[in-house]
C-alpha positions as a Markdown table, in Angstrom:
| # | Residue | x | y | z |
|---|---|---|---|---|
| 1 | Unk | 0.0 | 0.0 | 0.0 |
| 2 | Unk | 1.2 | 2.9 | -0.9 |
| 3 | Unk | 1.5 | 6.4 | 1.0 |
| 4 | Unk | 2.1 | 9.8 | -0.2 |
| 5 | Unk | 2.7 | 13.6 | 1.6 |
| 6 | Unk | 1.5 | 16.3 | -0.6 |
| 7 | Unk | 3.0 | 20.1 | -0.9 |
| 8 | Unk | 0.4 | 22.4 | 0.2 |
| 9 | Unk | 2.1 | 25.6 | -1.5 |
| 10 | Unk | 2.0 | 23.6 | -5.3 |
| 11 | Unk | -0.2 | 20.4 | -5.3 |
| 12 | Unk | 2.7 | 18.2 | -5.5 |
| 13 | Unk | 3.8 | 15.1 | -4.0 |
| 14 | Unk | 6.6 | 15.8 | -1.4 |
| 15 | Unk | 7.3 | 12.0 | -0.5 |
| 16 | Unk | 5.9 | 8.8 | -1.4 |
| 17 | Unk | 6.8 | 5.5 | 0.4 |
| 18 | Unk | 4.9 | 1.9 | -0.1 |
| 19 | Unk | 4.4 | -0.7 | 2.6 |
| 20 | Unk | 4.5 | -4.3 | 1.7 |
| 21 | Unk | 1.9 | -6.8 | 3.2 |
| 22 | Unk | 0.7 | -4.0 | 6.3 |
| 23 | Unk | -3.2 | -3.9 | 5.1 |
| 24 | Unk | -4.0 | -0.1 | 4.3 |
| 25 | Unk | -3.5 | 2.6 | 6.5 |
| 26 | Unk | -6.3 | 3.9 | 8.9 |
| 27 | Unk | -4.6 | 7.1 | 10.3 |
| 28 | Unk | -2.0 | 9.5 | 10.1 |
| 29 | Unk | 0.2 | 12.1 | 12.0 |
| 30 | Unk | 2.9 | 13.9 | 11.3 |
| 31 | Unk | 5.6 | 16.2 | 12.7 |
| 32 | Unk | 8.4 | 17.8 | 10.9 |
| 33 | Unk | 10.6 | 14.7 | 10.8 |
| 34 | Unk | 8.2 | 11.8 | 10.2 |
| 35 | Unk | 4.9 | 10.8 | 9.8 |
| 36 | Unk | 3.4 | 7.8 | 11.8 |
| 37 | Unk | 0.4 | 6.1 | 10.5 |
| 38 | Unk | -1.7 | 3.2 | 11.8 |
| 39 | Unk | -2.4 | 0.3 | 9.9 |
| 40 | Unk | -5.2 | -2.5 | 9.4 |
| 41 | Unk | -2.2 | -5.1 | 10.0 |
| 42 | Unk | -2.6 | -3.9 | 13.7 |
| 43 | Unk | 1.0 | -1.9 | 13.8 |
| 44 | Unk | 2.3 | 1.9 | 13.9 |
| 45 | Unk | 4.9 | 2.8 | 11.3 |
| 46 | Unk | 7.1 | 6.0 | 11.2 |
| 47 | Unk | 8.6 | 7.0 | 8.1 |
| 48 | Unk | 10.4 | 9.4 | 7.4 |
| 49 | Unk | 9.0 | 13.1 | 6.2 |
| 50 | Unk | 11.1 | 13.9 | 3.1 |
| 51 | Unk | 13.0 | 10.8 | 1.7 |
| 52 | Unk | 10.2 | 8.1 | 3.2 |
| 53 | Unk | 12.4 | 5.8 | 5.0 |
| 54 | Unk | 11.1 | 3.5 | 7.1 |
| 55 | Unk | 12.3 | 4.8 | 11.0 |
| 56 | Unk | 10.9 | 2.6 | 13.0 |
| 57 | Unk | 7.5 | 0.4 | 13.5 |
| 58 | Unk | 5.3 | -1.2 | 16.6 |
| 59 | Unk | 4.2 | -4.6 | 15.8 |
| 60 | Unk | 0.6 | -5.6 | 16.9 |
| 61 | Unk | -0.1 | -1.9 | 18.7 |
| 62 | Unk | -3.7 | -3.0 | 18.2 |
| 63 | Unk | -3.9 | -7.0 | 16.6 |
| 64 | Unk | -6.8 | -6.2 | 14.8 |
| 65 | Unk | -6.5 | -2.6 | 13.7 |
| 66 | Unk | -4.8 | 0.6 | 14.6 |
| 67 | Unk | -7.9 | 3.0 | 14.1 |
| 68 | Unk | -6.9 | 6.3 | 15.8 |
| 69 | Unk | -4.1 | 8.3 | 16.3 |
| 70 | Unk | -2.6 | 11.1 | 17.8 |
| 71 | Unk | 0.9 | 12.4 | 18.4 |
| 72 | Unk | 1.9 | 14.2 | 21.5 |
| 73 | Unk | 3.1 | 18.3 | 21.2 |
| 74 | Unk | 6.5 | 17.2 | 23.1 |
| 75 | Unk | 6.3 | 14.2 | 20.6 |
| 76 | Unk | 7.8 | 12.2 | 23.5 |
| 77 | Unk | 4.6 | 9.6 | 23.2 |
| 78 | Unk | 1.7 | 8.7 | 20.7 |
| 79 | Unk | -1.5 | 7.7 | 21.7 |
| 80 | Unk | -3.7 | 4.7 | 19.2 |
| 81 | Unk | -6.9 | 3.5 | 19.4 |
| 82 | Unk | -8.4 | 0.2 | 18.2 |
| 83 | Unk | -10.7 | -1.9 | 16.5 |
| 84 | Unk | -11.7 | -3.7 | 19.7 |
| 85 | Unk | -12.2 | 0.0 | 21.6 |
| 86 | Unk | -8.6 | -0.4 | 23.3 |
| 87 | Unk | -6.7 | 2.9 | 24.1 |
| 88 | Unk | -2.9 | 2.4 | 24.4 |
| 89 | Unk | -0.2 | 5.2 | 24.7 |
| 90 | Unk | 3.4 | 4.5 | 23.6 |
| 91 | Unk | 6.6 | 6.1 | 24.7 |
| 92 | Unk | 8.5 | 7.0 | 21.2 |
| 93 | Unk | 12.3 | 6.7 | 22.5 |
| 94 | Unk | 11.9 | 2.8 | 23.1 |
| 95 | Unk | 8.4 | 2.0 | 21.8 |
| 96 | Unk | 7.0 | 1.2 | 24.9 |
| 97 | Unk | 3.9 | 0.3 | 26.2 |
| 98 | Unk | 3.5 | 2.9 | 29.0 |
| 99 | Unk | -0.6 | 2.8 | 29.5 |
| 100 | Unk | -3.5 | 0.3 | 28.2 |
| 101 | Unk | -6.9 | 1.6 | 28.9 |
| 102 | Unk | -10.0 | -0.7 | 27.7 |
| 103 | Unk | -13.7 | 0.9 | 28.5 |
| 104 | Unk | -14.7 | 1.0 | 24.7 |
| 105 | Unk | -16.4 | -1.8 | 23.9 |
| 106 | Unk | -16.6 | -0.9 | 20.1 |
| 107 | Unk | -14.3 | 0.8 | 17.5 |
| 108 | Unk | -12.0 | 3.9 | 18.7 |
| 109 | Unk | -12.7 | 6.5 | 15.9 |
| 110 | Unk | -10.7 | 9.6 | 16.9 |
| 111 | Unk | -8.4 | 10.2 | 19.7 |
| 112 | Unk | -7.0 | 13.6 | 20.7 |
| 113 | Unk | -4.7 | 15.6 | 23.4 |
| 114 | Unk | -5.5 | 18.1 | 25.3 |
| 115 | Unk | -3.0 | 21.2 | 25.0 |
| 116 | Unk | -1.0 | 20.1 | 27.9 |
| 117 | Unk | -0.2 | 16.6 | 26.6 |
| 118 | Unk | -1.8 | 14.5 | 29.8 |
| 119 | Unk | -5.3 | 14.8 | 29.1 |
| 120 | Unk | -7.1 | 12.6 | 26.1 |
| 121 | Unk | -10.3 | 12.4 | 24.8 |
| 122 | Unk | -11.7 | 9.0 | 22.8 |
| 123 | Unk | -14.7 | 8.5 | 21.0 |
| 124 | Unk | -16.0 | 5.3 | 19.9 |
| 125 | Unk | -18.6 | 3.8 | 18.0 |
| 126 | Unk | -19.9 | 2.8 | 21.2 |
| 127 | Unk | -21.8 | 5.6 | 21.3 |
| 128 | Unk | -19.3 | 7.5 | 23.9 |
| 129 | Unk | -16.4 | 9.9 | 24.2 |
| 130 | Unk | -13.8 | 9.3 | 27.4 |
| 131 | Unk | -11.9 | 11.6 | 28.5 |
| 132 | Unk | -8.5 | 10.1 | 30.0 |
| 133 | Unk | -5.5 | 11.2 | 32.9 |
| 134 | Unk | -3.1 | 9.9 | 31.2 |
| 135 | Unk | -0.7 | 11.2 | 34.0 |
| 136 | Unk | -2.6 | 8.6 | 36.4 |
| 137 | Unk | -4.1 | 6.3 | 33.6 |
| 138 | Unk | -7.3 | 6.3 | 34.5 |
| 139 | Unk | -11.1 | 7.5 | 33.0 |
| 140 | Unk | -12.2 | 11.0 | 34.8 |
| 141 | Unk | -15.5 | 11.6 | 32.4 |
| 142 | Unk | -17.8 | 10.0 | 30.2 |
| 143 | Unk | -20.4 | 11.2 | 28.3 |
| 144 | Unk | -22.9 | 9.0 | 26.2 |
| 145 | Unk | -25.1 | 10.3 | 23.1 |
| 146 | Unk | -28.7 | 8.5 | 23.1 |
| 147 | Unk | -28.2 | 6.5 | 20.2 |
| 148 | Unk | -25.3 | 5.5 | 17.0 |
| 149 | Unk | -22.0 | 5.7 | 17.4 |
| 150 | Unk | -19.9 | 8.4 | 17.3 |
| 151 | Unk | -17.9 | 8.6 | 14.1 |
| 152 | Unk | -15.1 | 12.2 | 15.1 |
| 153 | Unk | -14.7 | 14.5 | 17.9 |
| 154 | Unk | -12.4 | 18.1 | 18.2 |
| 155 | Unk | -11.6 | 20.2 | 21.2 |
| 156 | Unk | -12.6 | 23.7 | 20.7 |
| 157 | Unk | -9.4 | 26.0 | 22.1 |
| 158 | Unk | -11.3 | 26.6 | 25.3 |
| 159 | Unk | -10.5 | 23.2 | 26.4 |
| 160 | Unk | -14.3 | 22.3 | 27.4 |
| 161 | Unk | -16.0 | 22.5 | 24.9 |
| 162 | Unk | -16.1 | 19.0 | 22.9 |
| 163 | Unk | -17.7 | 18.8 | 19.2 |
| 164 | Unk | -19.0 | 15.4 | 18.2 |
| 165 | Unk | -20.6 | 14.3 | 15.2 |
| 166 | Unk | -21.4 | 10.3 | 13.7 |
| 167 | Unk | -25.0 | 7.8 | 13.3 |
| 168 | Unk | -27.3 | 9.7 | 15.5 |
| 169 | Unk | -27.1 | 12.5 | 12.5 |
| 170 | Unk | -26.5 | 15.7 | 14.8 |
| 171 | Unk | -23.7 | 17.7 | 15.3 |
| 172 | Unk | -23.3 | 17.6 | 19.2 |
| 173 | Unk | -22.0 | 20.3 | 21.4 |
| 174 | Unk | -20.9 | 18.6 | 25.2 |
| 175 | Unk | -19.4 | 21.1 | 27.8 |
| 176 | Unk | -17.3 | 18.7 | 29.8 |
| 177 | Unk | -18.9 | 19.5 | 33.0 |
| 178 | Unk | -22.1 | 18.6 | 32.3 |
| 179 | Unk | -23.8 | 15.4 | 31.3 |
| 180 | Unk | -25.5 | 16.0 | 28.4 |
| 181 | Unk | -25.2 | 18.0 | 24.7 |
| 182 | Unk | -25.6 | 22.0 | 25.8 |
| 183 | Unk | -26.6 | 21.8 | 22.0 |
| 184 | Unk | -27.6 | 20.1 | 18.9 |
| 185 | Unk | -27.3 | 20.9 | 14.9 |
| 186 | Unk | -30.4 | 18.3 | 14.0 |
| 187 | Unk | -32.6 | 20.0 | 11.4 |
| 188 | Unk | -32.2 | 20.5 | 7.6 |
| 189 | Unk | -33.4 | 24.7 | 8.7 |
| 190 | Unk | -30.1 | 24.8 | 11.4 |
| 191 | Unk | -27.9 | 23.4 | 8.1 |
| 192 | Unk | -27.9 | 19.8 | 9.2 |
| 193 | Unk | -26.4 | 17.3 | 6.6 |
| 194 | Unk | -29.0 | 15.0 | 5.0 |
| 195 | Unk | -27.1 | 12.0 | 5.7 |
| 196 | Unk | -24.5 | 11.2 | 9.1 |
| 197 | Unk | -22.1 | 13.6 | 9.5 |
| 198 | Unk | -18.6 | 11.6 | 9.6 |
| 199 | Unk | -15.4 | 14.1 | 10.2 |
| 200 | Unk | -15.0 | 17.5 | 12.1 |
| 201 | Unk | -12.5 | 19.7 | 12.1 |
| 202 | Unk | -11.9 | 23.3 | 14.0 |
| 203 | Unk | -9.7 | 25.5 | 13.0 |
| 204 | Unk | -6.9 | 26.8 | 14.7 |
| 205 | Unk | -8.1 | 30.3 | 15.7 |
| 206 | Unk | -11.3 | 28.4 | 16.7 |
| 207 | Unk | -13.9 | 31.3 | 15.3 |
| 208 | Unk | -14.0 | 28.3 | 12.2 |
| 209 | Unk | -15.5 | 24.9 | 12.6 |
| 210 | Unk | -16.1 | 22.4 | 9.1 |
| 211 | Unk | -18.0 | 19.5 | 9.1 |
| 212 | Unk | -18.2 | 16.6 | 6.3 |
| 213 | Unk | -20.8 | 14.1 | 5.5 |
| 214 | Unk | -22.0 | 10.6 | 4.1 |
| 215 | Unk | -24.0 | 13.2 | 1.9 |
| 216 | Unk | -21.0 | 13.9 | 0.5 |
| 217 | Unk | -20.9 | 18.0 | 1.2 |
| 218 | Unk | -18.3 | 19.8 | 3.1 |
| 219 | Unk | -20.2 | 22.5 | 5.1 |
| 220 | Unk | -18.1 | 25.9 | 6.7 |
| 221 | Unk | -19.3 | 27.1 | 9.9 |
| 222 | Unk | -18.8 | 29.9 | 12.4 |
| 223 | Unk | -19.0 | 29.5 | 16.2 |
| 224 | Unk | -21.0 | 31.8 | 17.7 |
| 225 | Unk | -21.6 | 32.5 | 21.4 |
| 226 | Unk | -25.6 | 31.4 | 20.9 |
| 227 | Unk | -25.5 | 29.3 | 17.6 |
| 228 | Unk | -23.4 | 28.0 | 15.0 |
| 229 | Unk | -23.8 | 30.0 | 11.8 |
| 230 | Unk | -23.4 | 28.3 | 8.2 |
| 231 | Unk | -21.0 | 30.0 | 5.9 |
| 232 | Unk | -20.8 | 27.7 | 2.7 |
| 233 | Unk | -21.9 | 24.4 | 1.9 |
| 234 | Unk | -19.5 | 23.0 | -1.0 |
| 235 | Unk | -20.1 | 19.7 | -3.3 |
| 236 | Unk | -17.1 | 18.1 | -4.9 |
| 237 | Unk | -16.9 | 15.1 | -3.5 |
| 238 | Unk | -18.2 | 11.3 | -4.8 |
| 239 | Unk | -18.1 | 9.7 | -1.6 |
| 240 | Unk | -18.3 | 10.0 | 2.2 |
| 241 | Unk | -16.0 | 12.2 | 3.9 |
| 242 | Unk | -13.6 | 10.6 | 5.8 |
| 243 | Unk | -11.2 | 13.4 | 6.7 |
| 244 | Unk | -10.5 | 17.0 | 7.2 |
| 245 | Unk | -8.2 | 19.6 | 8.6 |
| 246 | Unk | -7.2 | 23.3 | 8.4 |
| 247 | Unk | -4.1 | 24.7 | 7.1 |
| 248 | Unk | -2.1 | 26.4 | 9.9 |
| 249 | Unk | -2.9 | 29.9 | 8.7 |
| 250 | Unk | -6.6 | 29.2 | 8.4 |
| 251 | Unk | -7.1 | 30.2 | 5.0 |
| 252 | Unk | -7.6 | 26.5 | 3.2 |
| 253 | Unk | -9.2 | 23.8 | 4.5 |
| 254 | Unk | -8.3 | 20.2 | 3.2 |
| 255 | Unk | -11.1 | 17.4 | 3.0 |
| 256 | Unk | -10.4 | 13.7 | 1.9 |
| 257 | Unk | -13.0 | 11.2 | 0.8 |
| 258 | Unk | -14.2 | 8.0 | 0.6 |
| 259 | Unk | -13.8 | 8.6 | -3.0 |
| 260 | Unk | -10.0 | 8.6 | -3.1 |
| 261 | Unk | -9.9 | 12.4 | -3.7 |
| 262 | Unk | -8.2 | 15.4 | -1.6 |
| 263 | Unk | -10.0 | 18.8 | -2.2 |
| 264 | Unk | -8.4 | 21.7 | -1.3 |
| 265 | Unk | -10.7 | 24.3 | -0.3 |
| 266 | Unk | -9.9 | 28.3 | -0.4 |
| 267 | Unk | -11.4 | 29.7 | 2.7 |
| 268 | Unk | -11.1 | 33.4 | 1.9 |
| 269 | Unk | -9.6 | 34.7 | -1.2 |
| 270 | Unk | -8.4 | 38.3 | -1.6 |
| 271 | Unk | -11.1 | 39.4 | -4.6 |
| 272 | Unk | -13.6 | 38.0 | -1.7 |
| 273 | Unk | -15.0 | 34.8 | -3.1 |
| 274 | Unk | -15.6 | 31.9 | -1.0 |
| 275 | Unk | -15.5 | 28.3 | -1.3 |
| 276 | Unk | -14.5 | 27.2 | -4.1 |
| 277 | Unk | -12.4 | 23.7 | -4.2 |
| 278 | Unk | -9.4 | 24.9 | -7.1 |
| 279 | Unk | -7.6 | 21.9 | -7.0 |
| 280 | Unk | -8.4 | 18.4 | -6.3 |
């Protein structure tokens, strides 16, 4: 299977590696030196960012599927989730097991750190998100949905406010201190997809929030202090969205698809139009 890094500035491939007999890969994170990606195969492998060498690997991280990932800020550990809703953090230096934490009892479909690299959250398609001290490697919250499993979850920068979308067909909005949504996006009127909503992504100034669906739309939002307000709702894709993510200056916003196309999408252009996908 084959794995490529793309050049944001030119639409170009920057590095291209294949791995023999691993499955296909599930997720990806990268840093400035590598990129670590979990595989169907069950293990973590780190290649190299620019010439695609193959660094190192964890064999059977998760024997039947590395699912999620997420790479610390002090890149001193990486945390995995998998098919059988285990959560398992690995020190990097010797590719260690340092923590196994098992309350999923479906899928892990996203996990993600909080800013100071010892809190996690994990969402599953058990219908619930977890939120982990890793420092102590133990559960502190959990917060349930009434019914589907959840399919992506992001932090907003506040740090407790938690996004959630996946089967029950809303976009859900969970302050960590209370048990239940503070608020729903449900309705066609309040820009709902027509169909699950599968990825989430905020940006990084966090006024932004994008959202992508089994309907195949990519929908732009603003967070507001008593509703999210829709900006654009763009159409490009052929398939479910499966992934999305911000540039780091906020101005493009990158969607991937069940469809095995990557649309870049121009969040603000300097003649003022909006939304428009110029290069897939």
């Amino acid at each position: 299977s084959a794995r490529s890094r793309w050049s944001i500035e030119d639409y170009s491939i920057a590095m291209q590696t294949t791995v023999h007999g691993a499955g296909y890969p599930l997720c990806l994170e990268f840093s400035i030196d590598a990129v670590i990606s979990g595989w169907t195969n069950g293990c973590v492998h780190s290649h190299h960012a620019s010439t695609g060498e193959l660094l190192w690997k964890i064999k059977d991280a998760h024997p039947s599927g590395v699912t999620a990932l997420k790479l610390a800020r002090n890149l001193r550990f990486v945390v995995t989730g998998g098919e059988e809703g285990e959560v398992r953090v690995w020190e990097l230096r010797q590719r260690s097991l340092v923590s196994h934490l098992k309350e999923h009892s479906a899928r892990v479909t996203r996990v993600t750190l909080f800013d100071d690299d010892v809190h996690a959250v994990s969402c599953s398609r058990d219908k619930s998100f977890l939120t982990w001290d890793l420092r102590h490697d133990k559960r502190i919250s959990a917060h349930t949905q009434r019914m589907g499993g959840i399919s992506d979850i992001a932090l907003n920068h506040d740090q407790t406010l938690v996004m959630t979308c996946g089967q029950e067909r809303t976009i859900s909005f969970w302050d960590l201190r209370e048990p239940y949504p503070v608020l729903l996006i449900e309705r066609p009127e309040q820009g709902m997809h027509s169909d699950e909503a599968t990825s989430i992504a905020v940006s990084h100034s966090g006024s932004l929030f994008a959202t992508g669906g089994a309907d195949h739309v990519v929908k732009l939002w603003q967070i507001s202090h008593d509703r999210p307000v829709l900006l654009q709702s763009n159409v490009g894709h052929t398939g479910a969205i499966t992934g999305m993510s911000f540039t780091t200056d906020d101005r493009q916003l990158v969607s991937i698809g069940a469809d095995g196309c990557i649309f870049v999408w121009n969040i603000f252009h300097a003649d003022g139009d909006e939304g428009k996908a110029p290069h897939k």
